[in-house]
N, C-alpha and C positions, 0 to 999 in steps of 0.2 A: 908170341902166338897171336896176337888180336892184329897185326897187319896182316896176316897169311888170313887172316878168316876174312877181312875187309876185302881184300884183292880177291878170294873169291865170291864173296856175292856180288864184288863190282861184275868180275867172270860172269858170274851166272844174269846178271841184269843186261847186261849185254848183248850175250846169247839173246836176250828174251825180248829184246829191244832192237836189235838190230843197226846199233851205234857205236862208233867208236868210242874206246873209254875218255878221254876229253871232250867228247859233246856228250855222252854221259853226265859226266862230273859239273860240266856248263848247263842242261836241261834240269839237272837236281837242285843245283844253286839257285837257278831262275824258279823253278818251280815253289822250293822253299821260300821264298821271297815272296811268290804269288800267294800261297797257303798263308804266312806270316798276313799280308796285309787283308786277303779275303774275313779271315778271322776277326779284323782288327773291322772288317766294312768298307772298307777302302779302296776293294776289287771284289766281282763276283766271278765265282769259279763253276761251273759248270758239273754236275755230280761225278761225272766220268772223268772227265781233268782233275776232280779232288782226290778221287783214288787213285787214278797212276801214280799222281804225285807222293802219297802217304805211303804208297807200295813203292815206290822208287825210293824212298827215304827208309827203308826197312819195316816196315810194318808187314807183319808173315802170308796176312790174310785181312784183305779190306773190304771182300764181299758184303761183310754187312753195311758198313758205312756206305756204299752204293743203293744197296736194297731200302735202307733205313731212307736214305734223301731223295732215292725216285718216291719213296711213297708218300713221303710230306710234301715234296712239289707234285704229288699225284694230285693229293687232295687240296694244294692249295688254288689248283687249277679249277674245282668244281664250285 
């Protein structure tokens, strides 16, 4: 049952993404790698590059994580 669920949210990231499932699978990879070292400080990721990437990795709903990091770099701005 859990490869039939994978294959469709690969389906539905797709759909939503406009990529074939091996540059899918290759932008996740790469992306998780970027999140991995951004975390670590190693790379800085940009607030909207951190959410695709968290959303591209299955996470349902990453609006807040977007809303929450534009408003600390809001205010780190001032």
């Amino acid at each position: 049952m859990q490869p039939l669920r994978d294959a469709t949210r690969l389906r539905k990231l797709r759909l939503l993404v406009g990529l074939s499932l091996a540059d899918l699978a290759r932008r996740t990879a790469i992306g998780a790698q970027r999140l991995a070292r951004a975390e670590r400080g190693d790379d800085v990721l940009r607030p909207v590059e951190k959410a695709r990437v968290v959303q591209a990795l299955g996470a349902p709903d990453v609006g807040w994580l977007f809303y929450a990091e534009t408003c600390s770099s809001d205010e780190n701005r001032e």
